[in-house]
C-alpha positions in Angstrom: 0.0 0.0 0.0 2.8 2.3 0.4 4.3 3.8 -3.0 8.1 3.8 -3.2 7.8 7.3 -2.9 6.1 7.3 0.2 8.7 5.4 1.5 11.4 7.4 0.4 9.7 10.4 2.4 8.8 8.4 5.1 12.6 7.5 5.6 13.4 11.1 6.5 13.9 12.2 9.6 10.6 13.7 10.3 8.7 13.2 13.7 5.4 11.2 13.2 2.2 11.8 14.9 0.9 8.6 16.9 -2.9 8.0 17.6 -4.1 5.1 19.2 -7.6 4.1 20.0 -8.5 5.7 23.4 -5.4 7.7 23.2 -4.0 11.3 23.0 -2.0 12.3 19.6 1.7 12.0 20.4 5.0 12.8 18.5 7.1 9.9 17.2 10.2 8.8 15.9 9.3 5.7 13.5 10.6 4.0 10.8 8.9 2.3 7.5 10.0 -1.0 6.7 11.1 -3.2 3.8 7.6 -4.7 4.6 5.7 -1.5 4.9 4.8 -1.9 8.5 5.6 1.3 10.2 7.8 0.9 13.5 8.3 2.4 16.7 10.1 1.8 20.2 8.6 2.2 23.0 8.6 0.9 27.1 6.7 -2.0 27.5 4.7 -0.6 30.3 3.6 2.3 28.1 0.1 3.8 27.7 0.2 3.2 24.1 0.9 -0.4 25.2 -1.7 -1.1 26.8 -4.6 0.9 24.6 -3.2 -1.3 21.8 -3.4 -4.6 23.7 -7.2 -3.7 24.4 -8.1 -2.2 20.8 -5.5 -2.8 17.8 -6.5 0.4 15.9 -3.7 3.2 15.1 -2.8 5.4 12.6 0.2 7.6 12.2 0.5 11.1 10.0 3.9 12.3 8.3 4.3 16.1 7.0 7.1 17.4 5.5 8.6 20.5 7.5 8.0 24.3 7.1 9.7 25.7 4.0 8.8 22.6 1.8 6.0 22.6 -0.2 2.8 21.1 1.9 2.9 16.6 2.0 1.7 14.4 3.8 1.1 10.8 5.1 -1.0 8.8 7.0 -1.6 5.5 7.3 -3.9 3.3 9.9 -4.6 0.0 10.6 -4.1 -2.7 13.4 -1.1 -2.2 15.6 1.0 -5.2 17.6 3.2 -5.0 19.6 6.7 -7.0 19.0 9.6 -8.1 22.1 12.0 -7.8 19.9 14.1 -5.8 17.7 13.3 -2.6 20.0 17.3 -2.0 21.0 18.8 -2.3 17.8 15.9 0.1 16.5 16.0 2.7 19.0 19.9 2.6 17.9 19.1 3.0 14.3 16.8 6.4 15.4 19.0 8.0 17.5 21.4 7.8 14.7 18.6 8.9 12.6 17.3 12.0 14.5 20.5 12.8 16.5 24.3 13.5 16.2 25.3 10.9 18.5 28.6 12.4 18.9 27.0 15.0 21.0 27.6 13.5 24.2 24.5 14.7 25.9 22.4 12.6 22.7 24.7 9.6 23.4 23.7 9.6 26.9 20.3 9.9 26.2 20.4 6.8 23.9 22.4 5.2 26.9 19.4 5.5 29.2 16.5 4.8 26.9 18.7 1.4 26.7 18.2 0.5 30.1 14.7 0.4 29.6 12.4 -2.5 28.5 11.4 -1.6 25.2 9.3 -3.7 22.9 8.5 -2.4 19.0 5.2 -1.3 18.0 4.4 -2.2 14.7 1.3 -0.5 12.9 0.3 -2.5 9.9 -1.0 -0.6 6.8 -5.1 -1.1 6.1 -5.3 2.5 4.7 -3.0 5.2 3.6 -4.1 8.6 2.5 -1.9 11.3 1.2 -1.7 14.5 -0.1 1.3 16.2 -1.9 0.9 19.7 -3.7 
């Protein structure tokens, strides 16, 4: 369902917007994989955990950033939620969105390592976009 131009947008390294059933919009870092699930980290113990174990439904928006012309992405369908693969994603994202030779972001990654962190995985039912 996603275009390989959607994922080529959706592999900058723009913050999502996370909405789960029950839940409050929330900012994201995420990636789109080779599969076209859309992944995120995340505590195990998390709000969005739980919401998701009682009712699957999520959905996701992309836009590109001010000064580009107006884009966007969303895509919804059933989330799960995945023990592993978290770590070595979180790594990947925090290279992605920081300069991990900033030793402040390092340390950051550092803690969010010592956490229990399973993957959220939202898999694509329907994906609307818009591009200008």
């Amino acid at each position: 369902m996603l275009t390989a131009e959607d994922l080529e947008f959706l592999r900058r390294p723009l913050h999502g917007f996370l909405t789960v059933a029950d839940g409050p919009v929330r900012p994201v870092w995420f990636e789109a994989a080779d599969d076209g699930t859309i992944q995120l980290f995340t505590p195990e113990d998390s709000p969005k955990v739980r919401k998701v174990s009682g009712d699957p439904r999520a959905s996701i928006i992309v836009a590109a950033p001010v000064g580009e012309r107006e884009r966007w992405i969303s895509v919804a369908g059933r989330a799960t939620v995945e023990p592993d693969g978290a770590y070595e994603l979180a790594a990947r994202l925090a290279e992605r969105y920081w300069d991990l030779e900033d030793p402040a972001h390092a340390g950051e990654l550092a803690g969010i390592q010592t956490l229990k962190l399973v993957r959220l995985l939202i898999h694509p039912e329907k994906v609307s976009r818009y591009s200008m």
